[in-house]
C-alpha positions, 0 to 999 in steps of 0.5 A: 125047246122043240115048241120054241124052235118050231115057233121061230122056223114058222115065223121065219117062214111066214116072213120069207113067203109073205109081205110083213108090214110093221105098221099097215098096208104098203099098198095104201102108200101107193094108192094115195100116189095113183090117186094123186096122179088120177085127180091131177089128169082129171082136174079133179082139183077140190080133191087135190086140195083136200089131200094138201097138207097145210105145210106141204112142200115141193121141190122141182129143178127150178125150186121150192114151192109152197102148198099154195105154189104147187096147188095152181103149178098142177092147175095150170098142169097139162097131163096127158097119159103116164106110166108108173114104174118102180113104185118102192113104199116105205111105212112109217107109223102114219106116214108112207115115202112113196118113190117111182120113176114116171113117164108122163107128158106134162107141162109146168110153168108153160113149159112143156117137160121131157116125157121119159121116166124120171124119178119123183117122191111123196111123202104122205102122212095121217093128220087128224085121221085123214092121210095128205100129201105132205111133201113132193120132189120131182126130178124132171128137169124144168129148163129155158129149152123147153116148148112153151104152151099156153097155161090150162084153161080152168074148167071152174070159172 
């Protein structure tokens, strides 16, 4: 009896004073976003492409767009510097919901966004042992107000 309860006040302990993960490592989760971000600001575009999953869908202001769609919206993307903020990640098994709010200066679809944080939302899961991005929302409200920019130029051609 007295093994018993020492063994559930332990485990109590543990569970207040560390991080316990069911599934992996949330900091996994929140290294696949940072990395997406770092890839999307470098123009590291076979990356970006690489962590794409098949299926992969978004959502912005102005709509839903395809794998294909968002791939040449983060072509034509200016981004400048941003700050992440209250990153939270959940774990599923082989999947990571990943939410901040970021403030970035970005341009989409020539238009030139609001650089205050805003919110936004991945969803990563592990396809054939390789982790891709397989959903995105970004709340930045894409409006007919904005600054229209000349789309990237492509470093690749």
């Amino acid at each position: 009896m007295q093994t018993t309860l020492f063994h559930t006040a332990f485990l109590f302990v543990i569970c207040l004073t560390s991080t316990f993960s069911l599934f992996g490592d949330a900091a996994q989760g929140e290294a696949l976003e940072r990395q997406m971000w770092e890839d999307m600001k470098h123009r590291n575009y076979k990356d970006i492409e690489e962590h794409i999953a098949a299926g992969f869908q978004s959502v912005h202001t102005d709509g839903a767009r395809t794998r294909a769609e968002e791939i040449q919206l983060i072509k034509d993307l200016y981004l400048g510097s941003y700050t992440i903020t209250d990153m939270k990640v959940t774990e599923g098994k082989d999947s990571y919901i990943v939410t901040y709010k970021i403030a970035v200066g970005e341009t989409i679809d020539a238009k030139r966004l609001s650089d205050k944080p805003t919110p936004r939302m991945s969803m990563w899961q592990k396809i054939d042992e390789k982790w891709q991005w397989i959903a995105h929302a970004n709340f930045n409200p894409i409006s007919t107000g904005t600054t229209a920019l000349p789309k990237a130029p492509n470093p690749n051609n």
